[in-house]
N, C-alpha and C positions, 0 to 999 in steps of 0.2 A: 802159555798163559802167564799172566801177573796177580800178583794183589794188589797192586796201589793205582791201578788204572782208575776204576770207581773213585776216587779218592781226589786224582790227579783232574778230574771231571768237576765233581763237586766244588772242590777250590777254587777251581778256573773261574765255574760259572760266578759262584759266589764274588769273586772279585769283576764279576761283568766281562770278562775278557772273551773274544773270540777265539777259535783255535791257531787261528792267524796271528792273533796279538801276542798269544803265546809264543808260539812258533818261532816269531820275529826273536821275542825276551832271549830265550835259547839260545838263537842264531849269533844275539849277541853276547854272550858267556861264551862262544868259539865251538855252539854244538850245533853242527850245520843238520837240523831235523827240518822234514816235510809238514804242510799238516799234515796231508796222507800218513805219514809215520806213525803221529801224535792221536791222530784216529786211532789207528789200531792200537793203539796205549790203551788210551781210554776206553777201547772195547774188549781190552785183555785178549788180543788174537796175537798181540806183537811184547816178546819177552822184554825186560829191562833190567839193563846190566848195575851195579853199584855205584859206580860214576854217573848213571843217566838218574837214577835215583837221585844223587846229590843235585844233580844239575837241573831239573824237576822243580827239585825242594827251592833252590836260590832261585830261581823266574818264577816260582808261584810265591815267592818272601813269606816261606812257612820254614817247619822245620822238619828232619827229614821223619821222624812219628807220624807227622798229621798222616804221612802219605801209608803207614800202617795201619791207622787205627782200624776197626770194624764199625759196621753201623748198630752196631750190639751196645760197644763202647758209649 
């Protein structure tokens, strides 16, 4: 399980991206992810290491907090 899957969802949509368009973003920072992958991200079934954090944060052009915050927050 993750936390910042919900997060990683949110931002996505919010910016209109597909999981696809993501996916590509990623692919091009040199982080060969599936969507299949990025699904289970964003369903917190698939853990995420410090680096995919960062690399997350740079293809969503957020910062790597947003991908903390709570919906409480």
């Amino acid at each position: 399980m993750n936390i910042v899957g919900e997060n990683v969802r949110t931002i996505r949509e919010q910016n209109g991206w597909t999981q696809e368009q993501l996916t590509a973003k990623c692919n091009l920072l040199e982080w060969n992810i599936s969507r299949g992958t990025l699904a289970k991200i964003e369903s917190k079934v698939r853990r995420v290491t410090d680096i995919e954090v960062k690399l997350l944060a740079e293809a969503l052009e957020t910062n790597i907090g947003s991908l903390f915050l709570s919906a409480e927050n």
